[in-house]
C-alpha positions in Angstrom: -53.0 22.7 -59.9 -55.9 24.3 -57.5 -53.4 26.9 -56.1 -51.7 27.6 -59.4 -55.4 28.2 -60.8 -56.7 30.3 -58.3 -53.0 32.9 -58.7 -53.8 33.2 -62.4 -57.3 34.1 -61.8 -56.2 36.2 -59.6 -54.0 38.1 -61.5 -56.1 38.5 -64.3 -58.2 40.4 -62.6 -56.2 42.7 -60.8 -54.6 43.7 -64.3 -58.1 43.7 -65.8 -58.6 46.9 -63.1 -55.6 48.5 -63.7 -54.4 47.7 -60.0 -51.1 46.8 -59.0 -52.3 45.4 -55.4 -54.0 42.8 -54.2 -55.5 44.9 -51.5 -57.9 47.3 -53.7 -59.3 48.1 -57.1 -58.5 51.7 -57.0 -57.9 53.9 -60.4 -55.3 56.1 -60.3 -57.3 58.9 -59.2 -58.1 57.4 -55.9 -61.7 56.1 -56.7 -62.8 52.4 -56.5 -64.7 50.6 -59.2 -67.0 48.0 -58.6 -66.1 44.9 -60.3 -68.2 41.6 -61.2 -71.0 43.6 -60.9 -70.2 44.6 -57.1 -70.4 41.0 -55.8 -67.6 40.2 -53.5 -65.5 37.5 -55.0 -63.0 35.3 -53.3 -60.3 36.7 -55.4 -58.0 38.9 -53.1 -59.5 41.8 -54.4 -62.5 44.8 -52.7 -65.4 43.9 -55.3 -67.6 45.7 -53.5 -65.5 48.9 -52.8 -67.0 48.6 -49.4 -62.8 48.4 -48.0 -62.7 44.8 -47.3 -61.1 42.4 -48.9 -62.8 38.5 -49.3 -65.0 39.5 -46.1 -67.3 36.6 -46.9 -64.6 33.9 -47.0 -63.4 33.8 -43.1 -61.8 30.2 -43.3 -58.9 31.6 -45.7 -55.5 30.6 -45.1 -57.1 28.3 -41.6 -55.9 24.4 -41.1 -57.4 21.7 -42.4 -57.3 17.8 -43.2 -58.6 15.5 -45.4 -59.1 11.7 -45.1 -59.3 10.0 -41.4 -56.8 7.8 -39.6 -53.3 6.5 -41.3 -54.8 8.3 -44.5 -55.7 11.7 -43.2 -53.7 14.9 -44.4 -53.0 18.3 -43.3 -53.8 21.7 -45.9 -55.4 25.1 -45.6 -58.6 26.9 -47.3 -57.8 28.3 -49.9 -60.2 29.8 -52.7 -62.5 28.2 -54.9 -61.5 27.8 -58.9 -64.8 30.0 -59.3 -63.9 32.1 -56.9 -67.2 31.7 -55.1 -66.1 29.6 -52.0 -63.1 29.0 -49.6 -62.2 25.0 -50.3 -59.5 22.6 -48.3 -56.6 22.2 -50.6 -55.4 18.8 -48.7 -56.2 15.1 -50.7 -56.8 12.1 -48.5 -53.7 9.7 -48.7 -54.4 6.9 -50.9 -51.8 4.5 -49.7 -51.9 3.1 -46.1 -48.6 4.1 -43.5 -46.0 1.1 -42.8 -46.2 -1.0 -39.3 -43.9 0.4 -36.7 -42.5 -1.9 -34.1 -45.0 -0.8 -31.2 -47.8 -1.5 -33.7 -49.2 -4.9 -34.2 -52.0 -6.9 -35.1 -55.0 -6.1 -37.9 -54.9 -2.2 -37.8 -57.7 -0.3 -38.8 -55.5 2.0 -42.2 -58.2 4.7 -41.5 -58.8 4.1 -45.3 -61.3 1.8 -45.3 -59.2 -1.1 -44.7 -56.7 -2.9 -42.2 -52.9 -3.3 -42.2 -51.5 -6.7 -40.9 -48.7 -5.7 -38.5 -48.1 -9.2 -36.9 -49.1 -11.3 -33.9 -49.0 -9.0 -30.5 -46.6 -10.2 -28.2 -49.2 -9.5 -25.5 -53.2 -11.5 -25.7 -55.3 -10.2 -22.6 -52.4 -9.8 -21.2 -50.2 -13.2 -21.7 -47.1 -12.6 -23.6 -47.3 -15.0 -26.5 -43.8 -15.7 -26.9 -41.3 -16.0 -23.5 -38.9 -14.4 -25.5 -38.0 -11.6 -27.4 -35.4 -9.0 -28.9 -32.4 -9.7 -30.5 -31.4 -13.7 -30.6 -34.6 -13.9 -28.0 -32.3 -12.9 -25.1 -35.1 -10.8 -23.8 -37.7 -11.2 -21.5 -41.3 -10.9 -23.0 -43.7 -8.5 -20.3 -47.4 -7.3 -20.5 -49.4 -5.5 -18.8 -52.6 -6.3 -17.3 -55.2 -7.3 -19.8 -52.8 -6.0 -22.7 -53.0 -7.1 -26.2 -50.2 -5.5 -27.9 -46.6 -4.7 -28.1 -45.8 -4.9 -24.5 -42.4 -4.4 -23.6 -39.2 -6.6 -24.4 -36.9 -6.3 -21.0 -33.2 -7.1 -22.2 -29.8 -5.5 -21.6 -29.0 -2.3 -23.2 -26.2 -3.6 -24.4 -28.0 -6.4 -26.6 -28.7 -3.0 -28.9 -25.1 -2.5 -30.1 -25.5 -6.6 -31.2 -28.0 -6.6 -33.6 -27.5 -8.9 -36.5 -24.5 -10.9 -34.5 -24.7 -14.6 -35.2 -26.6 -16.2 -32.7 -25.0 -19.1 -32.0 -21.0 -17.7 -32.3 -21.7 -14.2 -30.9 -22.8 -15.7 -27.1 -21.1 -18.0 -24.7 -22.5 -18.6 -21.8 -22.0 -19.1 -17.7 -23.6 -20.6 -14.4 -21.9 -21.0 -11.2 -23.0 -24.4 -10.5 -21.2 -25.5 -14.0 -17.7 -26.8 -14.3 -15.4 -26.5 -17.0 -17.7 -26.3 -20.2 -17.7 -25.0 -23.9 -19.8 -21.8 -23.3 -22.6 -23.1 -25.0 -26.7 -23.1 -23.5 -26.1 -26.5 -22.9 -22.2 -27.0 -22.1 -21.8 -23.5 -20.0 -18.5 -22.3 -18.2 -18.3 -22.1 -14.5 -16.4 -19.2 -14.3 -17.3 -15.8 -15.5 -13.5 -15.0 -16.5 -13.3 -18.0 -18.2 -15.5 -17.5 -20.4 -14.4 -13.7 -20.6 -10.7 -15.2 -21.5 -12.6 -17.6 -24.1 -14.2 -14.7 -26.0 -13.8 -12.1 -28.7 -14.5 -8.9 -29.4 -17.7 -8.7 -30.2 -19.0 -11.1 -28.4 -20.9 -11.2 -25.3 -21.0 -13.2 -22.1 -24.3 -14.4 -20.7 -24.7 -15.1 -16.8 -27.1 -16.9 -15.0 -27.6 -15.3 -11.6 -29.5 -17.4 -9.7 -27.9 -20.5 -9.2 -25.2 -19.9 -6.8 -22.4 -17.3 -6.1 -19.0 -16.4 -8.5 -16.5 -16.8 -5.8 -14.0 -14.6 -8.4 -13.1 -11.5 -9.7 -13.5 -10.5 -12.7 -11.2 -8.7 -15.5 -13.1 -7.1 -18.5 -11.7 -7.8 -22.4 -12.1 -5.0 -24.7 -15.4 -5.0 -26.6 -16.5 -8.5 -24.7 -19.3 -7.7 -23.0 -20.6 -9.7 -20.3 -24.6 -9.3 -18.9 -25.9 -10.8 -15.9 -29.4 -11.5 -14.9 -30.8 -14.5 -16.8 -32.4 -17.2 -15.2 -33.3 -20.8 -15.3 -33.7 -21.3 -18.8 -31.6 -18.0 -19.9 -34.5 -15.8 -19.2 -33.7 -12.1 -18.4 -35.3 -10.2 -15.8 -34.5 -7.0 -14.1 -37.5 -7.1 -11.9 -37.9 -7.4 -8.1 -38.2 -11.1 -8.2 -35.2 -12.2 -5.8 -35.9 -10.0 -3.0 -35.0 -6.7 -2.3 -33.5 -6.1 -6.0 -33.1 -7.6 -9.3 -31.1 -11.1 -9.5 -27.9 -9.6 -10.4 -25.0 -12.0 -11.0 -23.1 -12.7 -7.4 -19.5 -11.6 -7.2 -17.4 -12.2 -4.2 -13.7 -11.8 -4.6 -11.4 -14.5 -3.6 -8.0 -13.6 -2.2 -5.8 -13.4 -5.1 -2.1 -12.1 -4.6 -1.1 -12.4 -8.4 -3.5 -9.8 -9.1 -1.9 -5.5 -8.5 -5.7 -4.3 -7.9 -8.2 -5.7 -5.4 -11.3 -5.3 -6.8 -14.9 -7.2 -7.9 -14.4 -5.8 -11.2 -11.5 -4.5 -13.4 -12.0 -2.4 -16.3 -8.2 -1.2 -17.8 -7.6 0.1 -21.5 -11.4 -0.2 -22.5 -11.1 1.6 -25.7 -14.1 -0.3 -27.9 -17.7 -0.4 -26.2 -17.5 -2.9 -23.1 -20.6 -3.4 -21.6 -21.2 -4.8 -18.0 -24.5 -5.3 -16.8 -26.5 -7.1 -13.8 -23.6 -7.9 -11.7 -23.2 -7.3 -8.0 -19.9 -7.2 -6.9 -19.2 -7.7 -3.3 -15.9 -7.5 -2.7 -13.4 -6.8 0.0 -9.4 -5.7 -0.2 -7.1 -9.2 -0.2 -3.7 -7.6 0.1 -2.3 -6.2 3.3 -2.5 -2.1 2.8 -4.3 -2.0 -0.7 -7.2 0.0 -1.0 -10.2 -2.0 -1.9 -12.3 -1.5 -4.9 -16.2 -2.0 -6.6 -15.6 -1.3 -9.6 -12.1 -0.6 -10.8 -11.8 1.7 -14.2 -8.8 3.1 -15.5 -8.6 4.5 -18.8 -12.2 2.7 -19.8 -13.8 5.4 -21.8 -15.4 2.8 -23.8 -17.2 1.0 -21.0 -20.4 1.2 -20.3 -22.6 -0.3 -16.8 -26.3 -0.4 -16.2 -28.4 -2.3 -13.2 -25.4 -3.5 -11.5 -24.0 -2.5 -7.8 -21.0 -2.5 -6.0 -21.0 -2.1 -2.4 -16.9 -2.0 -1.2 -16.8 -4.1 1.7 -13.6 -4.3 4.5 -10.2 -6.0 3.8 -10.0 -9.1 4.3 -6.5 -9.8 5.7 -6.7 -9.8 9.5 -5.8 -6.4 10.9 -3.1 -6.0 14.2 -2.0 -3.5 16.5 1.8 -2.5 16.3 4.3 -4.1 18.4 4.9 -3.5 22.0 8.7 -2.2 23.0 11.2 -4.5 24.4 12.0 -3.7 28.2 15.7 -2.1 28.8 18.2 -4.2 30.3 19.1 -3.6 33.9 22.0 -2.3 34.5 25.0 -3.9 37.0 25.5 -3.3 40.5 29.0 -1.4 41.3 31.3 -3.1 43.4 32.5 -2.6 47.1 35.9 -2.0 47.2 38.1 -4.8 49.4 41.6 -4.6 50.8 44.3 -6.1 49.0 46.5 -9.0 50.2 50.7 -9.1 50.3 52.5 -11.9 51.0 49.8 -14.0 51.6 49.0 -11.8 54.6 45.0 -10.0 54.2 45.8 -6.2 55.7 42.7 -6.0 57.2 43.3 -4.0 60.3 46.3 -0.8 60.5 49.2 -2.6 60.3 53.4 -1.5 61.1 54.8 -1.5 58.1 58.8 -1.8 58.5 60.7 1.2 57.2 62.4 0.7 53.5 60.3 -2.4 53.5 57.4 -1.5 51.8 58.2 1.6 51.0 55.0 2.1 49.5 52.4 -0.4 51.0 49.8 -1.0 47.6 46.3 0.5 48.7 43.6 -1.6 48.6 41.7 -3.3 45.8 38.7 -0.8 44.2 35.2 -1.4 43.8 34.9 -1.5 40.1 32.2 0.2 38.0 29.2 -1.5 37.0 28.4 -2.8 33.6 25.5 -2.8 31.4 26.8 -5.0 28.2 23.2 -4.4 26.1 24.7 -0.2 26.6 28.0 0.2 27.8 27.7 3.8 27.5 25.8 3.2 30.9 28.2 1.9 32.5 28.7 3.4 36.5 32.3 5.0 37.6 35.0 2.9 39.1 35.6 3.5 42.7 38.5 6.0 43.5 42.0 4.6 45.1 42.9 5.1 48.4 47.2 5.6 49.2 49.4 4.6 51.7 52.1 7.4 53.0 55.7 7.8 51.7 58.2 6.0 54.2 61.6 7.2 52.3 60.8 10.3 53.8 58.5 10.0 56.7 56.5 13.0 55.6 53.1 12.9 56.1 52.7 15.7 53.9 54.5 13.7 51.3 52.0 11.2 51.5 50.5 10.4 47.7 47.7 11.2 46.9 44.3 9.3 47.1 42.0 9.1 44.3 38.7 10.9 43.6 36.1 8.4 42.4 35.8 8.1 38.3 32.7 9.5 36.7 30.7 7.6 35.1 30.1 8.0 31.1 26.9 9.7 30.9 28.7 12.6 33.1 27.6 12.2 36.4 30.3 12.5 38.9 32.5 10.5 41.1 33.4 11.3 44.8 35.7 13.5 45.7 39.1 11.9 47.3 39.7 12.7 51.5 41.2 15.7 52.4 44.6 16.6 53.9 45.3 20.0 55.3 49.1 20.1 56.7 48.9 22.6 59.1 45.8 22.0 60.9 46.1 18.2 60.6 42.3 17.7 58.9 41.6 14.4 57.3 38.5 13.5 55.7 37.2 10.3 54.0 36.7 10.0 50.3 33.4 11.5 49.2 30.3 9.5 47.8 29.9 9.5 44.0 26.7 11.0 42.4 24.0 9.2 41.8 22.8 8.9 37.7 19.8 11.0 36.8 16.8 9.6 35.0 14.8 10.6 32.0 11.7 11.8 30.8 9.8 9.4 28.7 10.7 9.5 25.1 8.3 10.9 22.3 5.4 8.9 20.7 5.6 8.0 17.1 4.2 10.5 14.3 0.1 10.6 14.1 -1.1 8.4 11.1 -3.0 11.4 8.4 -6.1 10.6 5.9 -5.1 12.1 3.1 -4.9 10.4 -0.7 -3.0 10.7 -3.8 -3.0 8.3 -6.6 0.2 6.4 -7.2 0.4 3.6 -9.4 -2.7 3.9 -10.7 -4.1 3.7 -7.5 -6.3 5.4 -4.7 -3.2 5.2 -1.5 -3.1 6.8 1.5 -0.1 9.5 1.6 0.0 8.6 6.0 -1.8 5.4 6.5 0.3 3.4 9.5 1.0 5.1 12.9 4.9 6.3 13.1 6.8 4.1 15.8 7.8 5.3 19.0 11.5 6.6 19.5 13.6 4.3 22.2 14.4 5.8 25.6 17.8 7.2 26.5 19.8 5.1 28.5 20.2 5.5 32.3 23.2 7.2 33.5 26.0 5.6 35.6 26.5 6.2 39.2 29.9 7.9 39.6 32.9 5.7 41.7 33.2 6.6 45.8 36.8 8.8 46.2 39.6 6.9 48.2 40.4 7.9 51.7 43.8 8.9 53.1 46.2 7.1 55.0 46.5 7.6 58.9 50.4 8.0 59.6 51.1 5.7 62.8 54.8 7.3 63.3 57.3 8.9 60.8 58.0 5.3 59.1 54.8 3.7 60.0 51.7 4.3 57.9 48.1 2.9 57.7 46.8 1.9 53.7 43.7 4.7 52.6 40.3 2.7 51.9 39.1 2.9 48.4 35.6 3.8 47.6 33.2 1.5 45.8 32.2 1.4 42.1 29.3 3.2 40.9 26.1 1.3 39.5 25.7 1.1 35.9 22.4 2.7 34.6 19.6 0.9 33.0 19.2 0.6 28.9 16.6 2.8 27.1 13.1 0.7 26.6 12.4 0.4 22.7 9.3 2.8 21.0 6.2 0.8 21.0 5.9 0.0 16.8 2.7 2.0 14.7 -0.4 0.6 14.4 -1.6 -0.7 10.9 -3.6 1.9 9.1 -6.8 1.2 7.0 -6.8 1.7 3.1 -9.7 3.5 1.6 -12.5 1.4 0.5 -14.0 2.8 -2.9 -17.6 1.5 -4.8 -16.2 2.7 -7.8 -12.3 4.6 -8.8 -12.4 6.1 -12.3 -9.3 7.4 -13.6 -8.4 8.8 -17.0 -12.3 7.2 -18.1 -15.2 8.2 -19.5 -17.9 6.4 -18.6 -21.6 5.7 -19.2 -23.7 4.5 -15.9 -27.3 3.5 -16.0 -29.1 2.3 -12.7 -26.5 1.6 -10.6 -25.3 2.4 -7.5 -21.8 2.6 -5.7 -21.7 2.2 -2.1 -18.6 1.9 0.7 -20.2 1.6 4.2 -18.6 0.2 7.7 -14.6 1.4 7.2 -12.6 -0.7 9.9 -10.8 1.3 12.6 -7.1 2.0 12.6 -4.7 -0.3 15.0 -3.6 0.8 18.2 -0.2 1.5 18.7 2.0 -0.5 20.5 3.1 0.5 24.4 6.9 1.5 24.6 9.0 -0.7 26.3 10.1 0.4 30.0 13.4 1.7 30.7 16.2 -1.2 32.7 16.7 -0.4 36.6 19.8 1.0 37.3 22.1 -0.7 39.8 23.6 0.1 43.3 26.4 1.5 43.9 29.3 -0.5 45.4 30.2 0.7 48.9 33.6 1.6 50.3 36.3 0.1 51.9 36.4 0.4 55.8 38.5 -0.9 58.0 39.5 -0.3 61.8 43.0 0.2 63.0 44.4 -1.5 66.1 43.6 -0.4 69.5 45.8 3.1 70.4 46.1 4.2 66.8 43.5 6.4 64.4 40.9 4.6 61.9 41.4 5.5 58.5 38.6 7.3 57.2 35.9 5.0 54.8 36.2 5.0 51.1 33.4 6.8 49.4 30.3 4.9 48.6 29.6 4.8 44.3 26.5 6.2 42.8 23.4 4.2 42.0 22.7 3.7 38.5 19.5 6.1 37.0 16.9 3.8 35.3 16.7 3.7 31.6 14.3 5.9 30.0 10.8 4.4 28.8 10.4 4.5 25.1 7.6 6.3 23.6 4.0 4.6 22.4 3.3 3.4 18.7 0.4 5.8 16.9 -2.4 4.6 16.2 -2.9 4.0 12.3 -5.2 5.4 10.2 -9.3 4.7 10.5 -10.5 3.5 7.0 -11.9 6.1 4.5 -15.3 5.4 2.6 -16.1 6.6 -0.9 -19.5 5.6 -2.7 -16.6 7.1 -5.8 -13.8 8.6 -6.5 -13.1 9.7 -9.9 -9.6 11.3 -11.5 -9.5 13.1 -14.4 -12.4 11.2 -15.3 -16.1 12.4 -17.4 -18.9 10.2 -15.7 -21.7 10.3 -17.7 -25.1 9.3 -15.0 -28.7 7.9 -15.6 -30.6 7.1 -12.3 -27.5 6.3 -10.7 -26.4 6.4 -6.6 -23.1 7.2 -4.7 -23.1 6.5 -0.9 -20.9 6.1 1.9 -20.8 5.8 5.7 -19.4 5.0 8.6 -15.9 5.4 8.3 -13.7 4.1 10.6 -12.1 5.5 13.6 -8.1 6.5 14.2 -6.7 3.9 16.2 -5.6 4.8 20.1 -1.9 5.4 20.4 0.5 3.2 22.5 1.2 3.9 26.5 3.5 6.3 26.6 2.7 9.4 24.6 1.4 7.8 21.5 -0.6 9.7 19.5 -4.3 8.1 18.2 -4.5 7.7 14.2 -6.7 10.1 12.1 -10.0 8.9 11.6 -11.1 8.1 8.5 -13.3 10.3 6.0 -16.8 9.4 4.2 -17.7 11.0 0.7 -20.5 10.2 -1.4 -18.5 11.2 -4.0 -15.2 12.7 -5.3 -15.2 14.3 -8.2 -17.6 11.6 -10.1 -20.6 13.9 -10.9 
């Protein structure tokens, strides 16, 4: 009613003048009359006609307030109702302000009286109650010499859980319990026991100082679970255990029924999940999984303050790959021998009786030598050596000897003795070749480091060393060529010698097998998630190094050729030439090494197609491990292993 007042006044006037502004009191013919006399008014108008307007009211339109304390209000000046002053147009509250939860005790209203806001939590600073928050699950803290509201430390979580019924909305957990009915004084043992037990909605309370949770843990939608309470189910997030707050202990047992290795797994988390105070230290428990903190996959409703995961190695023992097995050796090629008739051994140049033995049979062959673990390195067989035609008495009729057989892998056999009519040249039967060795055989393929996710998991694409190829075999020694006869008269004719078998080569020596690889180890894998992280870190540190590869296994000796057949005529007639010696059998060729596998990768995180929302949080990693060193020979050392911070998580 001041304001409205004040306008009407106002108006009045400036219509009494004949003006149409509020800035002047001009006529229409440009000249200013004086009004009330000439005495400036606070009225919006030049009373004076000096060109100012309400020049002796400077506090128009300036703050002000009126009452003091929870009473005071805010205004402006504004002019007087008799126009002869610039007044405050704010009024003093009259009624005192509510208590707010950070006010407490007798509070001065600033009215002239006191509000009653309640006891203070903190008195010189001594909290008055232990407790406080929601069902008194939170801690009470003051500062020094405080009296007042102090702070109440509890889980964020306990927020969402106002109004829950405090005696169904909580079960509760300690490690040194045994089986129990969740309540204070009947707790579980086991964290996912009592996670299995609840509903959604509820929440799982953990004590974390009385012992470790040899377990891991798989998160319910909407059941949320907060560690850090103490003897007596007080919380604390404060440095009273050490180096950090007294998270709840997690160390993961080796469980096989479970597709993910991990402290804790968070899958289809569609409802708000919290997970607070826990410390999972963890390690892989299956041979080639990756190992995993915290495991999230399509969690966007979960939500993780003051806890830490720090991946640790696998635990399955590690081992290098398998050596090759040795090649066989391979056989020895027999010396040829001369053959028996009638009971009589032919060992010297003997008169055969015309139309007798027409054809005397030569003399037994040294056969080939055998490799039965590779036959295709079996040696040559020794060639035949002949006796001459007596139907005819021709020497030049005489059959032919033998060349030595080559052996399978191609090497040849010895040429058979010469015969040259005309000048009368004889020649024994030639030596076979020996086999030719290999080079060693190639190494297996390098182990990589590089990821995809499969399965809903983090996997190496190359993770174990390739195994090594196996060595050729040896090749045989080719078979000594036969000799030719020596004709004693036209009827009368020596036996050739045959040559001796060739050796059979060794067998090929196996690759040498891969070394393992290491998987990844990961503080925390997000995928398809959104999450919500408060003061916590992630952290992979130490990867173990990749496993040798094994040594290739060494190629079989090849064996010795057999030698020929030699014997001596009698005294006045020619020797027969020698049979040709057979080959010695090449060695097999060594196998190649094993790679090395993989070194392990580190990642403080590694998030796919993932929205990580971060307060105060940490992602580390270092020291991954190194490739392992390949197998003797030519096996090629694993990659080593990467370290990220972070992949895609921030």
């Amino acid at each position: 009613m001041k304001r409205l007042g004040f306008l009407v006044i106002t108006f009045a006037l400036l219509a009494a003048c004949g003006g149409d502004e509020a800035t002047s009191n001009n006529n229409n013919n440009g000249t200013c009359t004086p009004t009330l006399g000439g005495v400036e008014a606070c009225d919006g108008v030049d009373n004076d006609c000096d060109g100012e307007i309400d020049e002796d009211f400077p506090d128009l339109g300036e703050s002000c307030s009126a009452g003091e304390g929870l009473c005071q209000a805010s205004g402006v000046f504004v002019c007087s109702p008799d126009l002869t002053e610039a007044v405050c147009d704010a009024e003093a509250l009259d009624a005192a302000l509510t208590c707010t939860p950070d006010v407490c005790g007798m509070v001065d209203d600033g009215c002239g009286g006191t509000i009653d806001c309640g006891e203070c939590p903190c008195a010189d600073g001594v909290p008055t109650s232990e407790t406080c928050g929601t069902c008194d699950l939170g801690t009470q803290t003051c500062g020094a010499n405080e009296t007042g509201a102090g702070v109440c430390v509890r889980p964020r979580g306990l927020d969402s859980l106002e109004g829950a019924d405090c005696d169904a909305g909580f079960l509760y957990v300690t490690a040194s319990a045994t089986a129990g009915t969740g309540t204070q004084a009947d707790p579980f043992g086991s964290i996912q026991d009592a996670i299995d037990a609840a509903s959604a909605g509820q929440a799982v309370l953990v004590r974390s100082d009385d012992g470790v949770y040899a377990e891991t843990i798989v998160l319910k939608n909407g059941v949320h679970v907060f560690g850090g309470y103490l003897d007596e189910w007080k919380y604390t997030t404060t440095e009273e255990m050490g180096a950090r707050a007294p998270r709840a202990e997690l160390v993961l047992q080796s469980d096989n029924s479970l597709t993910v290795s991990a402290a804790v797994q968070a899958i289809d988390i569609t409802d708000e999940t919290w997970l607070s105070m826990i410390h999972g230290e963890l390690g892989g428990s299956v041979q080639g999984r990756a190992s995993y903190g915290l495991y999230a996959v399509r969690a966007d409703g979960l939500r993780v303050e003051h806890s830490d995961f720090p991946a640790q190695p696998p635990l399955y023992s590690m081992q290098a790959g398998t050596n090759g097995v040795n090649g066989d050796p391979g056989g020895n090629g027999e010396s040829a021998f001369r053959s028996t008739l009638g009971g009589l051994f032919f060992e010297d140049c003997v008169d055969f009786i015309a139309n007798a033995y027409s054809v005397i049979p030569g003399n037994y062959i040294g056969d080939a030598g055998e490799n039965a673990s590779c036959p295709q390195a079996n040696g040559g067989a020794g060639g035949e050596g002949q006796s001459g035609d007596s139907t005819t008495g021709s020497f030049v009729e005489i059959n032919a000897n033998t060349s030595g057989q080559a052996a399978a892998a191609g090497t040849n056999g010895g040429p058979r003795g010469l015969y040259i009519p005309v000048q009368m040249i004889t020649a024994p039967g030639g030596d076979g070749d020996d086999g030719m060795a290999e080079l060693a055989a190639a190494g297996g393929t390098a182990a990589a480091n590089t990821f995809q996710v499969a399965n809903d998991q983090l996997e190496n694409t190359t993770q174990d060393g390739g195994t090594g190829t196996t060595g050729a075999v040896g090749a045989g020694g080719g078979g000594g060529g036969g000799s030719l006869a020596t004709q004693i008269n036209p009827t009368q004719f020596s036996l050739g010698n045959a040559g001796g078998g060739g050796g059979a080569g060794g067998c090929g020596g196996t690759g040498g097998g891969g070394g393992l690889g290491v998987p990844p180890m990961v503080g925390l894998f997000a995928l398809d998630s959104d999450l919500q992280i408060f003061d916590s870190t992630f952290s992979a540190d130490g990867g173990p190094n990749g496993n040798a590869g094994g040594n290739a296994g060494v190629g079989g000796a090849g064996g010795s050729g057999g030698t020929g057949a030699n014997s001596q005529c009698q005294s006045g007639f020619a020797s027969p030439y020698i049979g040709g010696a057979g080959g010695d059998g090449a060695p097999g060729q060594d196998g190649g090494g094993g790679a090395g596998g993989a070194g392990g990768s580190v990642f403080g995180g590694y998030c796919v197609n993932s929205n990580i929302t971060v307060e105060n949080t940490e992602f580390t990693a270092s020291n991954p491990g190194t490739g392992g060193a390949g197998g003797m020979p030519n096996g090629p050392a694993g990659a080593d292993g990467t370290a990220e911070n972070e992949v895609d998580c921030l």
